[in-house]
VOKOLDO-922063 format. One record per atom (N, C-alpha, C): residue in three letters; atom name; x, y, z. Coordinates in steps of 0.1 Angstrom, whole numbers. Example, Ala and Ser with C-alpha at 12.3 -4.5 7.8 and 13.67 -1.06 7.14 Angstrom:
(ALA, N, (132, -57, 78)) (ALA, CA, (123, -45, 78)) (ALA, C, (132, -33, 78)) (SER, N, (128, -22, 71)) (SER, CA, (137, -11, 71)) (SER, C, (129, 0, 79)) 
This chain:
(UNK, N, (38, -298, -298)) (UNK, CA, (28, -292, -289)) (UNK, C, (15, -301, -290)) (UNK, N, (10, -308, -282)) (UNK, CA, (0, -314, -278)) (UNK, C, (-14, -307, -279)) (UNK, N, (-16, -298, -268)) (UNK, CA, (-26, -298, -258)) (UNK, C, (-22, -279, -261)) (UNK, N, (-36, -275, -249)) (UNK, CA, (-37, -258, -248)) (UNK, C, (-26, -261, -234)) (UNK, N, (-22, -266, -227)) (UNK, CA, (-17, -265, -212)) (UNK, C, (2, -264, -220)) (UNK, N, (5, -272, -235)) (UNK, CA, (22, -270, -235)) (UNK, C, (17, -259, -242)) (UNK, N, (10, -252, -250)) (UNK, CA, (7, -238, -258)) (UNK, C, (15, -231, -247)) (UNK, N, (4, -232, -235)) (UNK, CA, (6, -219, -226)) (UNK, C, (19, -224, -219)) (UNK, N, (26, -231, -215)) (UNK, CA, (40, -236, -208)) (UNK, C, (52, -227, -219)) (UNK, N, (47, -228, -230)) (UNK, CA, (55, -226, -241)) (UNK, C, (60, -210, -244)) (UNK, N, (50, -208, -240)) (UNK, CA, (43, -190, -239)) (UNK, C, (49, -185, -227)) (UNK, N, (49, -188, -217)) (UNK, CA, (55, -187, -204)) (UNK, C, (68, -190, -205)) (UNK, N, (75, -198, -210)) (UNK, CA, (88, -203, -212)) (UNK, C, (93, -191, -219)) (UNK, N, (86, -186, -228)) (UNK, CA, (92, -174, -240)) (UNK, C, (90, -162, -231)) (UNK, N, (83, -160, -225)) (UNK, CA, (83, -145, -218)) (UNK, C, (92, -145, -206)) (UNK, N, (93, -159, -198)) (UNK, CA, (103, -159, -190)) (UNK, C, (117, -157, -192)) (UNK, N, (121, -163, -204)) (UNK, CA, (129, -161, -212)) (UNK, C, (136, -149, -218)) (UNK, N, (127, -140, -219)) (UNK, CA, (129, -125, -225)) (UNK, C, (127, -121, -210)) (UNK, N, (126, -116, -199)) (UNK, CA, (123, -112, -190)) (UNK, C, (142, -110, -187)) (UNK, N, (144, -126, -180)) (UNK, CA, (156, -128, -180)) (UNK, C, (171, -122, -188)) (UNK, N, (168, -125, -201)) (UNK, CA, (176, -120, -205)) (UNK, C, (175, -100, -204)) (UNK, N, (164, -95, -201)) (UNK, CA, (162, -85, -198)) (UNK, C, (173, -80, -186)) (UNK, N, (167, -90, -176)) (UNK, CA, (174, -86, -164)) (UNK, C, (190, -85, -166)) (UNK, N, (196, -90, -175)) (UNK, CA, (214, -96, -181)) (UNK, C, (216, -81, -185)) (UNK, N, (205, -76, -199)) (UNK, CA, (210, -64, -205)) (UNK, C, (204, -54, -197)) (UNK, N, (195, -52, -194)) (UNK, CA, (196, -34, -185)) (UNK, C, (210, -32, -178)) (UNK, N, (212, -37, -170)) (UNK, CA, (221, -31, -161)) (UNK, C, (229, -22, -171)) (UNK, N, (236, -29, -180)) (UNK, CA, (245, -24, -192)) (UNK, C, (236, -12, -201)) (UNK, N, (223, -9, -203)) (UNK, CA, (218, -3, -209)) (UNK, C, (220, 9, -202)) (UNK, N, (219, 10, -188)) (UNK, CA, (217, 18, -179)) (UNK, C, (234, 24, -175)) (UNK, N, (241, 17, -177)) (UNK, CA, (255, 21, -175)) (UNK, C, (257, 30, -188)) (UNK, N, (254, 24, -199)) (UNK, CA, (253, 37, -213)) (UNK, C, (246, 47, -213)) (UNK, N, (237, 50, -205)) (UNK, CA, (226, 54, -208)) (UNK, C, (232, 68, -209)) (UNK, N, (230, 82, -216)) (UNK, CA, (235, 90, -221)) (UNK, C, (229, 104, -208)) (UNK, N, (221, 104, -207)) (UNK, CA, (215, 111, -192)) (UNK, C, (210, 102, -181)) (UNK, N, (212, 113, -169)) (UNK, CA, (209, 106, -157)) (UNK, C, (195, 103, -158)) (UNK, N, (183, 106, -163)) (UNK, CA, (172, 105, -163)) (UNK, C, (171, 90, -170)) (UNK, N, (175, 90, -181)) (UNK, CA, (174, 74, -193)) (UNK, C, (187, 66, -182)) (UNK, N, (193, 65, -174)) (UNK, CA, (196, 55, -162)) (UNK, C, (189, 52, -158)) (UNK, N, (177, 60, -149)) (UNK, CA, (171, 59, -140)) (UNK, C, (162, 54, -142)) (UNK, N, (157, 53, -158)) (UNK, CA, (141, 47, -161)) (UNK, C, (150, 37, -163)) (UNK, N, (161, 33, -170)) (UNK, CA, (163, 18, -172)) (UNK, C, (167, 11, -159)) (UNK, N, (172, 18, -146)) (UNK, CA, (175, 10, -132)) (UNK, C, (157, 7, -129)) (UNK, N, (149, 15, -132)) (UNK, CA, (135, 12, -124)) (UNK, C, (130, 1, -134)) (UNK, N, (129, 1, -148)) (UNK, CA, (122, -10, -154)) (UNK, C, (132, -22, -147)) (UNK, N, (146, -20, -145)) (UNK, CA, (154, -37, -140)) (UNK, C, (150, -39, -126)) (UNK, N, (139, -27, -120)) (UNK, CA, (134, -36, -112)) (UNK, C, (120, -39, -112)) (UNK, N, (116, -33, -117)) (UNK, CA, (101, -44, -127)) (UNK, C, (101, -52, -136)) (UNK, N, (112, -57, -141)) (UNK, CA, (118, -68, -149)) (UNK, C, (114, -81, -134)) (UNK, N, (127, -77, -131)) (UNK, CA, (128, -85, -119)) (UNK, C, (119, -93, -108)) (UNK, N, (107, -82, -107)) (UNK, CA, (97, -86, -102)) (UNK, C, (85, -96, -109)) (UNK, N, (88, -92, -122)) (UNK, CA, (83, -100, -135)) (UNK, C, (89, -116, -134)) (UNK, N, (102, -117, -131)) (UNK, CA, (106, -129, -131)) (UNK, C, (106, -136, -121)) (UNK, N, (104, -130, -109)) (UNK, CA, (100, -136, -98)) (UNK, C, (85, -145, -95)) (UNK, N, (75, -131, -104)) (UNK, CA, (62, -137, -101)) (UNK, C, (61, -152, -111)) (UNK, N, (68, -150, -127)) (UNK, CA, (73, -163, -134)) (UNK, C, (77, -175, -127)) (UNK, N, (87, -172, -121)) (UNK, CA, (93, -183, -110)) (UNK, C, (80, -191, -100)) (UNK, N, (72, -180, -98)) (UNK, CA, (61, -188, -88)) (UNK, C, (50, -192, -96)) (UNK, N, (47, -188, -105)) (UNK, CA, (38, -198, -118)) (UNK, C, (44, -208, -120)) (UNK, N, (58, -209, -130)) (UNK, CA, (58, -224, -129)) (UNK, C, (61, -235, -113)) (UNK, N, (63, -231, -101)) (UNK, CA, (66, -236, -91)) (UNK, C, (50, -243, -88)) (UNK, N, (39, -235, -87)) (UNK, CA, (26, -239, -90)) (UNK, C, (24, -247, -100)) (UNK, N, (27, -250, -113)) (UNK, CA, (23, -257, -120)) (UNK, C, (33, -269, -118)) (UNK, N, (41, -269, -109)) (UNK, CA, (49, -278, -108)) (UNK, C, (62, -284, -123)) (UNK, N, (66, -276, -132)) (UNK, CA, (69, -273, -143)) (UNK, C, (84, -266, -139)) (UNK, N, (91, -268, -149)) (UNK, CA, (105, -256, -150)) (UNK, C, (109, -246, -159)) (UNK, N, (108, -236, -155)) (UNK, CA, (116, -224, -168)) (UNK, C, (121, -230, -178)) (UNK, N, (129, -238, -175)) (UNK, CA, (138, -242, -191)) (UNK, C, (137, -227, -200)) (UNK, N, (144, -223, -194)) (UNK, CA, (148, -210, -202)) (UNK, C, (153, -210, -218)) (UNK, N, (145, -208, -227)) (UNK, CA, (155, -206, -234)) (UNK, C, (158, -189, -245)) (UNK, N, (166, -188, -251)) (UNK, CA, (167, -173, -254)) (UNK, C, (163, -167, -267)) (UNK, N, (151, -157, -261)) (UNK, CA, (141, -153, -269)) (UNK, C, (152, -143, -281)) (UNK, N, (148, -142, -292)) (UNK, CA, (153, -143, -305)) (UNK, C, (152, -122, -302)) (UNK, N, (144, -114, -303)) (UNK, CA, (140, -102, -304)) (UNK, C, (148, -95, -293)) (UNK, N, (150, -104, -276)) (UNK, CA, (157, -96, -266)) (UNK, C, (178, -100, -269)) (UNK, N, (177, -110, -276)) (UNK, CA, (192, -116, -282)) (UNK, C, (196, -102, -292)) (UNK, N, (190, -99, -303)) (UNK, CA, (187, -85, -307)) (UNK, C, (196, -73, -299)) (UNK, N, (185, -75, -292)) (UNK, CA, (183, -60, -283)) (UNK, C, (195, -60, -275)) (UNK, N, (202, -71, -268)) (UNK, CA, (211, -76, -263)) (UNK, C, (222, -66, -273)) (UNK, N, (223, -76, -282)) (UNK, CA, (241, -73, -285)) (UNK, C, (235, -55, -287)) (UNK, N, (227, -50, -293)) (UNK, CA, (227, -40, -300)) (UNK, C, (234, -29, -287)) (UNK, N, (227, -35, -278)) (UNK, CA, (231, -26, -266)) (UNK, C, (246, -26, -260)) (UNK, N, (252, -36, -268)) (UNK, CA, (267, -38, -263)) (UNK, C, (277, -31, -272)) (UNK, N, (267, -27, -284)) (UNK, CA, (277, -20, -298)) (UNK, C, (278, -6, -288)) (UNK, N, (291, -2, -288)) (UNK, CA, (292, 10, -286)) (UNK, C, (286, 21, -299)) (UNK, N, (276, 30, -297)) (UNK, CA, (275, 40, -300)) (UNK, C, (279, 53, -304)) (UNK, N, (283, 59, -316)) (UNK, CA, (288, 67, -320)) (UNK, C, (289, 82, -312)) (UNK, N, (273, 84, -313)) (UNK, CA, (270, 95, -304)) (UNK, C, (274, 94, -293)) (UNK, N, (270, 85, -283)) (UNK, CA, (272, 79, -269)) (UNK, C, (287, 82, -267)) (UNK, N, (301, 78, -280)) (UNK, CA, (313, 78, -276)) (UNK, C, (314, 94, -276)) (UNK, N, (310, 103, -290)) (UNK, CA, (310, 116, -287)) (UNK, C, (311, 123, -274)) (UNK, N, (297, 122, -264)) (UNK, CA, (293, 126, -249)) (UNK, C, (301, 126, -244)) (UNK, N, (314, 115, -242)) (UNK, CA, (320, 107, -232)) (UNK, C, (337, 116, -232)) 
């Protein structure tokens, strides 16, 4: 890192980054999701995710720059956790 301008690329890169991978795991969060109400908040945040990544997309397009996505360490986490089938969750079912 150079400069305040790769700080903040860097910073943008990592949020774009978690954003994205956001958009990967909801859907799946939202397929588990144990009531129709905890679907419904996780279908609406996947589409304020989404809008999140859009407006991302048009910051770096302006800065003339690329996502270069890479994958934030905390939503990789949250990821698999959300792929372990759940105990309770199998109970419900």
């Amino acid at each position: 890192m150079q400069n305040l301008q790769d700080l903040y690329l860097e910073q943008l890169r990592d949020i774009y980054s978690a954003e994205t991978q956001l958009v990967k795991a909801l859907p799946k969060m939202a397929q588990a999701a144990s009531s129709r109400q905890l679907q419904q908040a996780f279908e609406q945040h996947l589409d304020q995710t989404r809008q999140h990544v859009q407006r991302l997309e048009e910051v770096f397009s302006r800065l003339n720059e690329s996502p270069q996505a890479k994958p934030a360490r905390a939503c990789r986490a949250s990821s698999k956790k959300a792929k372990k089938p759940s105990s309770k969750r199998a109970m419900r079912t």
